[in-house]
C-alpha positions in Angstrom: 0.0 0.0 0.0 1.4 3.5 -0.8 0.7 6.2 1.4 2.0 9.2 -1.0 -0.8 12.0 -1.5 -1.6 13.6 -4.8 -1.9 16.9 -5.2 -4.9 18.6 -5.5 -6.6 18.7 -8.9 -6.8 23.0 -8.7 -3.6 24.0 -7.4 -0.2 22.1 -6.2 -1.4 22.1 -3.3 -1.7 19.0 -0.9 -4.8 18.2 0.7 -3.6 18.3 4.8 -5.7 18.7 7.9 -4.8 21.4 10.3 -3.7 25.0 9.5 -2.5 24.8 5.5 -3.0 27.0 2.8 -5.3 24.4 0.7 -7.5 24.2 3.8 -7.6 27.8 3.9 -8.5 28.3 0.5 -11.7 25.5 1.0 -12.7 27.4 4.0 -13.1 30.7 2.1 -14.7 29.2 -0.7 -17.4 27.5 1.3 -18.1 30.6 3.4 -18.5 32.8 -0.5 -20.7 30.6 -1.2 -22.7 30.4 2.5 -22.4 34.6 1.9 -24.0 34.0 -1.2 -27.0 31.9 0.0 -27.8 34.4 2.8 -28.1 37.5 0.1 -30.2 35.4 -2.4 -32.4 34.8 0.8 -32.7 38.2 1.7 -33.5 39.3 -2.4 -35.7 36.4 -2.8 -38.0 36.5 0.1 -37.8 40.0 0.9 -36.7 40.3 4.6 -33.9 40.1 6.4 -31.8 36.8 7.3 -32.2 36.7 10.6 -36.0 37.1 11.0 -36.7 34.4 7.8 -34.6 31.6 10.1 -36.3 32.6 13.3 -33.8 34.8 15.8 -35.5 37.6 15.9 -39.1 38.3 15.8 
């Protein structure tokens, strides 16, 4: 069994747990698009975030 890891398919980057700059990356492209989802929310139904989900009345 080999235990080498590729690189990622994007960058030359290697996919690592903990604090590396590919992890990095992944974590601000999943919050974009979380960012993203909250402002079609608010243009879609017409109110604010926060009071659509509930946390404030």
């Amino acid at each position: 069994m080999s235990t080498a890891r590729k690189a990622s398919a994007t960058t030359k980057d290697v996919p690592d747990f903990g604090w590396s700059a590919y992890a990095e990356r992944i974590n601000g492209r999943f919050a974009m698009i979380g960012f993203l989802a909250v402002l079609l929310t608010e243009a879609l139904s017409g109110d604010t975030f926060l009071h659509w989900a509930g946390l404030i009345p």
